[in-house]
C-alpha positions in Angstrom: -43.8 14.0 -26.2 -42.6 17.5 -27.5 -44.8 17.1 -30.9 -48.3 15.9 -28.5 -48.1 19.6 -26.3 -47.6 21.9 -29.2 -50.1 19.7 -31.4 -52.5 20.1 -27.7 -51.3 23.6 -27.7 -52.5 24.4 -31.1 -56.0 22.9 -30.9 -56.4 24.7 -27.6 -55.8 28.1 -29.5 -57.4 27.5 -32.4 -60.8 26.3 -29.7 -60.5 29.5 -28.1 -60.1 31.5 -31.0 -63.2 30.1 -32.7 -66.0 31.6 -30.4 -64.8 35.0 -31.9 -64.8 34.6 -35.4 -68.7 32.9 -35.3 -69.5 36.0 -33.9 -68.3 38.2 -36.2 -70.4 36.7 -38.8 -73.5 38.6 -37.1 -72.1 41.5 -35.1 -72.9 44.7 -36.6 -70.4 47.1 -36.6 -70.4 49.7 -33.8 -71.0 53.5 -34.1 -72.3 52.4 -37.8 -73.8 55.6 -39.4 -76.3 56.4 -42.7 -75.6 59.2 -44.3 -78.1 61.1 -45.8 -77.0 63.9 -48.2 -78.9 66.8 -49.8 -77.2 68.6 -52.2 -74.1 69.6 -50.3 -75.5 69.2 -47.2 -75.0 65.6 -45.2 -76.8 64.1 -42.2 -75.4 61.6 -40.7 -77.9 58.5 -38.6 -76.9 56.4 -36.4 -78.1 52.5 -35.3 -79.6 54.1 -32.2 -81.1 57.7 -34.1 -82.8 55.0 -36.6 -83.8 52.9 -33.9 -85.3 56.1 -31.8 -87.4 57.2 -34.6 -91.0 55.3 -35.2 -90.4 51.5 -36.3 -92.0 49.5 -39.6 -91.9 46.1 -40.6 -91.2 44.9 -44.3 -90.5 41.2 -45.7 -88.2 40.5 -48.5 -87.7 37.0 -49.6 -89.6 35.3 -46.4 -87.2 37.2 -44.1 -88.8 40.0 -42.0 -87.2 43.1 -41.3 -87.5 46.0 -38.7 -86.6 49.4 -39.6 -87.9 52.9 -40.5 -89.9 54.0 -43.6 -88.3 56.1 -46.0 -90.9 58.8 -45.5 -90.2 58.6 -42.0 -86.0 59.2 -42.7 -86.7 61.7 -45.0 -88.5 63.7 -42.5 -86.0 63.1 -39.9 -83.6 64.7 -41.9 -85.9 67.6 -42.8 -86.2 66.6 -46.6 -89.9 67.0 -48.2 -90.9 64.6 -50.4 -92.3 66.7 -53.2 -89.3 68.0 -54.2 -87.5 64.9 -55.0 -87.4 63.8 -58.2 -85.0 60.2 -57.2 -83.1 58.6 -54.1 -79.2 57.0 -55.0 -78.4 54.1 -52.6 -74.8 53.5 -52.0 -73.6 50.5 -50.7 -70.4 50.2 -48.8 -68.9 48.2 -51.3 -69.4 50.9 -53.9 -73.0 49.0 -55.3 -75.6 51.8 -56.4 -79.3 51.6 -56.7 -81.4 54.2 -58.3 -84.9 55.0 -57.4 -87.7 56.9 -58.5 -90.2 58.6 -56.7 -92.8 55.5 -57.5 -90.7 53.0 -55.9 -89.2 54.2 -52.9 -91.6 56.4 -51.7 -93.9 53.8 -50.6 -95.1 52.7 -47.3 -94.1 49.3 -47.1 -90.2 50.5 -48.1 -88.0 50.6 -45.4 -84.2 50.8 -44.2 -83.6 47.9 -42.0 -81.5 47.8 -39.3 -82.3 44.8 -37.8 -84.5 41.5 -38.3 -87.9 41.8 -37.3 -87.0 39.6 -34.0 -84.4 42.2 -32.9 -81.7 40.3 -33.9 -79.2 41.8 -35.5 -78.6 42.1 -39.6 -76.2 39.6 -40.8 -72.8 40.6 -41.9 -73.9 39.8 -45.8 -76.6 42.5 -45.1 -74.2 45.0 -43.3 -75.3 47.7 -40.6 -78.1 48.9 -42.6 -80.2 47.5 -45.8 -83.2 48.8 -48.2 -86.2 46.3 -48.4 -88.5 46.4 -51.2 -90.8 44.0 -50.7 -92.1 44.2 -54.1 -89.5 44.7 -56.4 -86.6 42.4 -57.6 -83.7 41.5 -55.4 -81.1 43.8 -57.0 -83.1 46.7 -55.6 -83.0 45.3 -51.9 -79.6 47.3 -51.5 -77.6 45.8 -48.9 -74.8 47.2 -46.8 -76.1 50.6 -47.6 -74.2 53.5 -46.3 -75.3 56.7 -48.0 -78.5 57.6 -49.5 -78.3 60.5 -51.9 -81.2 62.6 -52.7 -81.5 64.2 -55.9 -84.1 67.8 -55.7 
């Protein structure tokens, strides 16, 4: 009898501990920020200073994404897009992506923060992800944290 309630005991706390941990798997991480750094000077965006700014869609690999253009940041954070000659992503996970001027300056690139449907990223994509609907996937930066912008 001892062995059946902590063997009932067990399963109950392992039943009420899984409704957690599924959704964790798509719960983006509160007070999340994007930095955005000039030089030696750093802005920092957050989930709801992204999501106040105007929106854009993009598709990457039949998954549609909401977000804002990266002409859109970049004037946000009071950078002109003349002078830059590329645009580092960093990735939480240390992952870089360069980009030049050609490629990331375009109107159908954007930094997601959320699937076009307003549901949030998944935790493989992280609070925030580049999408680059016509370049290769390694360019499609996700869990991006910082972008650097070289003048």
């Amino acid at each position: 009898m001892k062995k059946i309630v902590i063997a009932l005991f067990i399963v109950m706390l392992l039943t009420a501990c899984a409704p957690a941990t599924a959704q964790d798997d798509q719960a983006p991480e509160t007070g999340a920020v994007l930095l955005v750094t000039v030089g030696d000077n750093q802005q920092s965006f957050s989930l709801e200073d992204l999501q106040a700014l105007p929106s854009a869609e993009a598709s990457f690999k039949d998954v549609a994404y909401k977000g804002v253009t990266m002409s859109t940041l970049l004037e946000a954070a009071g950078v002109s897009p003349d002078g830059i000659k590329a645009i580092k992503a960093v990735a939480s996970d240390g992952f870089t992506v360069n980009y030049d001027t050609t490629q990331i300056l375009k109107e159908n690139v954007i930094v997601a923060y959320s699937l076009a449907d307003g549901s949030p990223l998944t935790a493989d994509d992280g609070n925030f992800r580049m999408v680059l609907p016509d370049e290769e996937g390694k360019l499609n930066l996700r869990m991006l944290a910082e972008l650097q912008i070289v003048q």
